[in-house]
Rosetta silent file (secondary structure, phi, psi, omega in degrees, C-alpha in Angstrom):
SEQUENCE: XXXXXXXXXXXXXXXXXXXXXXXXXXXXXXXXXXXXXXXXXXXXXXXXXXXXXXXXXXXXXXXXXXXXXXXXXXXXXXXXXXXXXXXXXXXXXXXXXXXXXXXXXXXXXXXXXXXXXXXXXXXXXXXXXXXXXXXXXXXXXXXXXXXXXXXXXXXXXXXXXXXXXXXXXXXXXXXXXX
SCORE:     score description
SCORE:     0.000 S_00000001
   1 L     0.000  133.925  174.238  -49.408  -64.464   46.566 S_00000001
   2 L  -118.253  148.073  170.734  -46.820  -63.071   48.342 S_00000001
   3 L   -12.567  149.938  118.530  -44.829  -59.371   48.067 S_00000001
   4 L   -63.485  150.648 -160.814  -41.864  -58.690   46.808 S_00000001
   5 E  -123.733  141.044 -176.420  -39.404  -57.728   49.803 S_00000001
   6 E  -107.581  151.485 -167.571  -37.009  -54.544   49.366 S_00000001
   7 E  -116.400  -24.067  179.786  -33.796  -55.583   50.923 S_00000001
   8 E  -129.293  160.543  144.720  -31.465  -52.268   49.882 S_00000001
   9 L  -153.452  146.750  165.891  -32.234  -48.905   48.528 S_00000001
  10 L  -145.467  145.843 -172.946  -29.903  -46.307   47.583 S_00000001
  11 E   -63.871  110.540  160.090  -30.441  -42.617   46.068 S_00000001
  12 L  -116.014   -6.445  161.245  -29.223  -42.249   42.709 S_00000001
  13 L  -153.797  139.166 -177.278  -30.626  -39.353   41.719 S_00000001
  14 L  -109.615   51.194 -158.540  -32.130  -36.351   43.807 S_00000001
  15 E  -101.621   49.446  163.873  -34.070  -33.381   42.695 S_00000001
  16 L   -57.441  160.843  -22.798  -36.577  -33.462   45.382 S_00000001
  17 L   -48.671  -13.547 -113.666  -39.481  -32.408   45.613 S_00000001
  18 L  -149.995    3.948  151.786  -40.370  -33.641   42.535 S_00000001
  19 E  -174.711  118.723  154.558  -38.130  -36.813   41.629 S_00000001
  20 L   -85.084  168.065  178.363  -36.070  -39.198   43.333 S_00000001
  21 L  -163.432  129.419 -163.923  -34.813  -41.802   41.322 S_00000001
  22 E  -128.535  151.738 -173.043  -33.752  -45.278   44.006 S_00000001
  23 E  -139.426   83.153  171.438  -31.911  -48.035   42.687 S_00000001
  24 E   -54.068  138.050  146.630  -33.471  -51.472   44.833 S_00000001
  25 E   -79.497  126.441  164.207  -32.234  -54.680   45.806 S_00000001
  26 E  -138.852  168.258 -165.979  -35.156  -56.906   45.669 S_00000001
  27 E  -125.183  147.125 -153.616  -36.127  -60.237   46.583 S_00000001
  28 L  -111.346  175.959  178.649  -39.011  -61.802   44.549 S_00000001
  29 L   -69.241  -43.912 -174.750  -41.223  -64.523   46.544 S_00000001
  30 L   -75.407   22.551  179.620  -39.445  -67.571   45.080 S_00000001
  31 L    48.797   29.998  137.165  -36.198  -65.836   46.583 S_00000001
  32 L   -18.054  119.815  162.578  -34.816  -64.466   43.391 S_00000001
  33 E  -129.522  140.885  163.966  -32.911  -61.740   44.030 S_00000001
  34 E  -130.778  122.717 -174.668  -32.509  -58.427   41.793 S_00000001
  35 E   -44.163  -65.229  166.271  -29.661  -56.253   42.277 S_00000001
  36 E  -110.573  112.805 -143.568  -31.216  -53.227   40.288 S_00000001
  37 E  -148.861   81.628  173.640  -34.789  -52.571   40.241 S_00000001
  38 E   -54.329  145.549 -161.718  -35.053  -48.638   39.517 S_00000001
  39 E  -156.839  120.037 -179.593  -37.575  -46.976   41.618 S_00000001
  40 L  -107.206  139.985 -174.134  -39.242  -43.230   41.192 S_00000001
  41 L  -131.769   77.079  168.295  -40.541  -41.329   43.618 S_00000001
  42 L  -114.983 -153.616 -167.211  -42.606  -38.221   43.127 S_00000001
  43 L   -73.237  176.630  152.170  -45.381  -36.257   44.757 S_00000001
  44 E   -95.478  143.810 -146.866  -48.725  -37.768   45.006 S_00000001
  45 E  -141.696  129.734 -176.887  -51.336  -35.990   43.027 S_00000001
  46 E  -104.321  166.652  130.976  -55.270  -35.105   42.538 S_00000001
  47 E  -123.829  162.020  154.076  -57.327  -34.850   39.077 S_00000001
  48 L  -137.550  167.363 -174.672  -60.940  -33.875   39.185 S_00000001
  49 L  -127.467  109.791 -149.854  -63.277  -33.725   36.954 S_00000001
  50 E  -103.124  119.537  152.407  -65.650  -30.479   37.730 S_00000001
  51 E  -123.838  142.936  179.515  -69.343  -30.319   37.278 S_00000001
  52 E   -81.108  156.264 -166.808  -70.940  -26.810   37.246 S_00000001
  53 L   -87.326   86.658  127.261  -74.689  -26.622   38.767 S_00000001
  54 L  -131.997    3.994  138.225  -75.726  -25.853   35.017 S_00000001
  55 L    95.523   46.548  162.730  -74.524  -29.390   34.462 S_00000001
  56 E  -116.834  165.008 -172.412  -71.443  -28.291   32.147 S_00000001
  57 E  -115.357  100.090  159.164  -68.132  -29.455   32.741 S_00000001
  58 E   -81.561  129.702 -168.560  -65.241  -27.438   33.268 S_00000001
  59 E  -130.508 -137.975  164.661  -61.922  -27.951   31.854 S_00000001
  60 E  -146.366  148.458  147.198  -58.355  -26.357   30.370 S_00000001
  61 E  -113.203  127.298 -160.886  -56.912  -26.289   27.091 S_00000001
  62 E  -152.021 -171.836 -174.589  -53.142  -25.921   27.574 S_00000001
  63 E  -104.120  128.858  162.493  -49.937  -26.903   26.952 S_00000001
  64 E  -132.179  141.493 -177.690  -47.656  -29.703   28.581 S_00000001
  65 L   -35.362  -50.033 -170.683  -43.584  -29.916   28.421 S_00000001
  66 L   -72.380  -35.184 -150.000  -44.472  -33.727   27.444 S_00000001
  67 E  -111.037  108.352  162.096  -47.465  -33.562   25.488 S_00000001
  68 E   -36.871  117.076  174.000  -47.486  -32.859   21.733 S_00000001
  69 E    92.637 -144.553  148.563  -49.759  -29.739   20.829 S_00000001
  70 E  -119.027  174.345  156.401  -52.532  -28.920   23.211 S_00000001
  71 E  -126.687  116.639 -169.702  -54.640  -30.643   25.471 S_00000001
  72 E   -45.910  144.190  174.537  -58.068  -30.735   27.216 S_00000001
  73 E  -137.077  161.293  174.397  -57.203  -31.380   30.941 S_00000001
  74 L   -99.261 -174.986  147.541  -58.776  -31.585   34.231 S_00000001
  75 L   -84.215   55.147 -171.035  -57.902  -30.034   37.168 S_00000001
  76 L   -65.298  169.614 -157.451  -54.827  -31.068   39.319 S_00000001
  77 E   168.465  122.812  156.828  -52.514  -30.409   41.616 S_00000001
  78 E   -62.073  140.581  154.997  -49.834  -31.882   43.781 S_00000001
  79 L   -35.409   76.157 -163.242  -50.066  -32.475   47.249 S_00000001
  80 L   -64.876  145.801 -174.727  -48.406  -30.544   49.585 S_00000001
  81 L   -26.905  123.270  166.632  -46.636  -32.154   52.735 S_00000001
  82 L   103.423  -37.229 -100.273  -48.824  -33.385   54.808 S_00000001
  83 L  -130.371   98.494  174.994  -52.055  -32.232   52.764 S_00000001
  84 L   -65.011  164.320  177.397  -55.034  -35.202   52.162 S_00000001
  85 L   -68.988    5.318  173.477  -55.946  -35.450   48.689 S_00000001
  86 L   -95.656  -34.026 -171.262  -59.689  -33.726   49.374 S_00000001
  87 H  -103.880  -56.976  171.390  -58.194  -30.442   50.652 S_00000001
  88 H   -14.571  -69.593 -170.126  -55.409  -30.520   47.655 S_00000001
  89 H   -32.322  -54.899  174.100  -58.691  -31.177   45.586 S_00000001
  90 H   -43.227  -83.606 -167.086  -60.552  -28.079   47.372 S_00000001
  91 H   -75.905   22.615  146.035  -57.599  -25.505   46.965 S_00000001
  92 H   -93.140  -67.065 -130.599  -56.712  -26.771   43.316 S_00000001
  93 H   -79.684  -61.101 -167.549  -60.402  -25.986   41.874 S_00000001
  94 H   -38.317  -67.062  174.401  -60.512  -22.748   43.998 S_00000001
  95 H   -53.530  -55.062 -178.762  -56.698  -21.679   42.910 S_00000001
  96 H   -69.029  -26.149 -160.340  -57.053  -22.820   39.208 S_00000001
  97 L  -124.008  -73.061 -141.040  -60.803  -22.065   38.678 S_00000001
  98 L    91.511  -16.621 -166.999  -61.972  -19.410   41.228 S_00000001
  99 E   -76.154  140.349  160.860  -64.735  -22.242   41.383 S_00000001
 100 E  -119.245 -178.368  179.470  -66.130  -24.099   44.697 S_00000001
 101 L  -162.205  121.275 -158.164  -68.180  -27.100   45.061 S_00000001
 102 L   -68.532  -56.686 -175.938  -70.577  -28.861   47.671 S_00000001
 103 L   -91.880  114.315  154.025  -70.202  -32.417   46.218 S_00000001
 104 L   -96.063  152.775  140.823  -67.334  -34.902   46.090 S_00000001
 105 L  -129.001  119.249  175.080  -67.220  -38.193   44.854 S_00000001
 106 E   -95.520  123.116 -169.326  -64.083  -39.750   45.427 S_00000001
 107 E   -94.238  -49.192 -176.013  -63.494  -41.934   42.053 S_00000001
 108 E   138.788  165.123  147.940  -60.319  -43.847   43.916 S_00000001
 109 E   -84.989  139.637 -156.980  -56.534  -44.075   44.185 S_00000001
 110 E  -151.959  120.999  158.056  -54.589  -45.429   41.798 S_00000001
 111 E   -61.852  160.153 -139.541  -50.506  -45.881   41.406 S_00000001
 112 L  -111.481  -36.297 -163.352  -48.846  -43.753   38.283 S_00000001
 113 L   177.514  110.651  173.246  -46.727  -47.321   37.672 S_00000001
 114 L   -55.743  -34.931 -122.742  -47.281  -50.666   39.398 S_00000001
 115 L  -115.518  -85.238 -166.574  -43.699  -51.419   38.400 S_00000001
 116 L  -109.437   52.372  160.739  -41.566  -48.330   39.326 S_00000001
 117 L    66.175 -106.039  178.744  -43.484  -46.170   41.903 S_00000001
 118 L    53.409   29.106  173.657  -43.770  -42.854   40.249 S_00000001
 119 L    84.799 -162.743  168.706  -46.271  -41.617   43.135 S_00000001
 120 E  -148.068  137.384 -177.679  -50.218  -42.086   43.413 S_00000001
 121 E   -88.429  104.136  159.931  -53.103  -40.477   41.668 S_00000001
 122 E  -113.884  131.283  179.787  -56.454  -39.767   43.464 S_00000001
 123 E  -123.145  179.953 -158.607  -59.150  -38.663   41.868 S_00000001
 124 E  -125.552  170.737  161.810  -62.701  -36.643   42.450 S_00000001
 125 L  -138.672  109.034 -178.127  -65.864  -35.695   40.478 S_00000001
 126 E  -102.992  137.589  177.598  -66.730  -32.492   42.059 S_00000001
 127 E   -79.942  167.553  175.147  -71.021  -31.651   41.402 S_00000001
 128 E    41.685   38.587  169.250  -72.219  -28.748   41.572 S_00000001
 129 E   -42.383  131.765  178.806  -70.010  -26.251   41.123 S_00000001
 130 E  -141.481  147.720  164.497  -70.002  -22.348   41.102 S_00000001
 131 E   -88.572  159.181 -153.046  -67.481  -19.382   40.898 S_00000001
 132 L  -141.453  -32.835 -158.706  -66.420  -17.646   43.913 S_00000001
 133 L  -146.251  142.784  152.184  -63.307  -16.033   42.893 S_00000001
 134 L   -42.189  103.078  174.188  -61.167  -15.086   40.485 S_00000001
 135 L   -11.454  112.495  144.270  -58.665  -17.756   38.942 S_00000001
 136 L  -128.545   77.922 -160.566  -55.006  -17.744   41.202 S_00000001
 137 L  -114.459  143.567  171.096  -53.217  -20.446   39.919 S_00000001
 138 L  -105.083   62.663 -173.214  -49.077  -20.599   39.815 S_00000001
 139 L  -118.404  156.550 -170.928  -49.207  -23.350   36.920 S_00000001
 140 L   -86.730  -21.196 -173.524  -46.012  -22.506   34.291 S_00000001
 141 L   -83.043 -169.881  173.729  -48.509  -23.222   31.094 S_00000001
 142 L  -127.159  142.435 -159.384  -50.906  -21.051   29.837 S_00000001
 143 L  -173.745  120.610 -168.306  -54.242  -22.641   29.761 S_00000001
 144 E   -66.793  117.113  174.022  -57.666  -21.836   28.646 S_00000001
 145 E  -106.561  121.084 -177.339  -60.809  -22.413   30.764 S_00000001
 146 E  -107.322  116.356  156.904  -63.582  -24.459   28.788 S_00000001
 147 E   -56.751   95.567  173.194  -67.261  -25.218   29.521 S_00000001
 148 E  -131.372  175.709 -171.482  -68.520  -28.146   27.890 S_00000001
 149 L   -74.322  139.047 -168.907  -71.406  -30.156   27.411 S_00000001
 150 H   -57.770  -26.440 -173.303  -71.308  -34.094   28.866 S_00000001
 151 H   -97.662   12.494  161.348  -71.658  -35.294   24.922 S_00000001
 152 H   -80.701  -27.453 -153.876  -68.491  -32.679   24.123 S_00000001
 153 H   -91.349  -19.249 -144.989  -66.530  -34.177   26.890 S_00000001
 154 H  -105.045  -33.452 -174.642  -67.740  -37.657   25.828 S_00000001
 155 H   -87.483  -24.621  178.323  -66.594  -37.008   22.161 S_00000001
 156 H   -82.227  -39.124  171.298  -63.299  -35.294   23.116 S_00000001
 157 H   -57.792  -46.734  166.084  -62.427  -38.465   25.035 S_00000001
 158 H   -66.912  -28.104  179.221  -63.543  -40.668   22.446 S_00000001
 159 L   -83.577    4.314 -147.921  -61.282  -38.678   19.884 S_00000001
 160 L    47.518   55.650 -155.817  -58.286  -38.493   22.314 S_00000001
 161 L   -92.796  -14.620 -158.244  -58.229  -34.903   23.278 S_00000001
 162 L  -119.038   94.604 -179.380  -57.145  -35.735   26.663 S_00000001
 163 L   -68.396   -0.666  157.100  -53.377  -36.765   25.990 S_00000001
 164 L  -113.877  152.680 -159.988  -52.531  -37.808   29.432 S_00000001
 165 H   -81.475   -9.543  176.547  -53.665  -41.238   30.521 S_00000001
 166 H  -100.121   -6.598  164.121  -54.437  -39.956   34.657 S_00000001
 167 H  -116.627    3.351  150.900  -56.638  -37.245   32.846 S_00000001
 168 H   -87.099  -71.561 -172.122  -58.755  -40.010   30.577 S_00000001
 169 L   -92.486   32.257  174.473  -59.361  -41.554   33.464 S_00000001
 170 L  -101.553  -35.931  172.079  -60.325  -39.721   35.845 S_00000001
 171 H   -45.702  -60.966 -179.671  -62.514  -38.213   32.968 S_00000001
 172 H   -56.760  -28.498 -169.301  -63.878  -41.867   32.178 S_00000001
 173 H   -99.155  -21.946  121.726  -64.282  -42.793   35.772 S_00000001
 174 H   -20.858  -38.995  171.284  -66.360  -39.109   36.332 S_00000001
 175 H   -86.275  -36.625  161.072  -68.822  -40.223   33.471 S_00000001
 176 H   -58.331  -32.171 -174.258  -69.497  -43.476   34.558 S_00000001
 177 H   -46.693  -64.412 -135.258  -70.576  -42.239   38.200 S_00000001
 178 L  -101.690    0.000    0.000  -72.757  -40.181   36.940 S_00000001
């Protein structure tokens, strides 16, 4: 199979960091061309999914602009320039949680939207977990730090508690590992 090829791009809308919005010429393999082929551009992004060494899982219940009600969440965090997704991972659970952790498992990367960009997701499982610090997180929501048990988190998944679809699965791909 071969690529699509981008032959133009131009900026149509800019609010960097934290969306571009590109408007492509593209050329499909059977040499198709499309004029306008909208294209998003935001940060790249961690979730993790945190186990504590008493083998509970910590998580938030908050608020999102997007998200009806509240929701269980993991922990996340954009990238900063430059910044691999492991030390984002590190200094979100530290900053959000006060929490460190000896053990990663890197779960994979995954694009936000095969289609239209929208950045890339990587996510962790981090084991063994402890607190270190007090919580000093700059997040805008207000948001609740929860301990639960692997068959709470397993029933809050199954019930849809976790209303955004990059924090089901990083949650789902964190349960299978282990």
């Amino acid at each position: 199979m071969k690529p699509w090829k981008t032959l133009e791009k131009r900026t149509i809308l800019d609010m960097a960091p934290y969306l571009t919005v590109e408007n492509h010429t593209v050329e499909l393999p059977d040499g198709c061309t499309i004029p306008e082929w909208p294209w998003i551009i935001t940060p790249d992004y961690i979730n993790l999914v945190v186990e504590t060494v008493d083998k509970r899982f910590l998580f938030f219940r908050q608020t999102k602009y997007a998200v009806s009600g509240t929701s269980l969440a993991p922990v996340g965090g954009y990238l900063e320039p430059g910044e691999d997704p492991l030390t984002t991972a590190r200094r979100e659970l530290l900053e959000e949680t006060g929490y460190e952790a000896p053990t990663w498992i890197w779960l994979g990367r995954f694009a936000v939207d095969g289609n239209r960009g929208a950045g890339n997701a990587s996510f962790y499982l981090a084991r063994g977990a402890y607190p270190v610090a007090e919580p000093d997180a700059d997040d805008l929501e207000e948001q609740e730090i929860l301990l639960l048990t692997r068959e709470e988190v397993e029933a809050a998944l199954d019930n849809g508690e976790f209303k955004v679809l990059a924090w089901a699965a990083v949650v789902a791909l964190a349960l299978r590992r282990l």
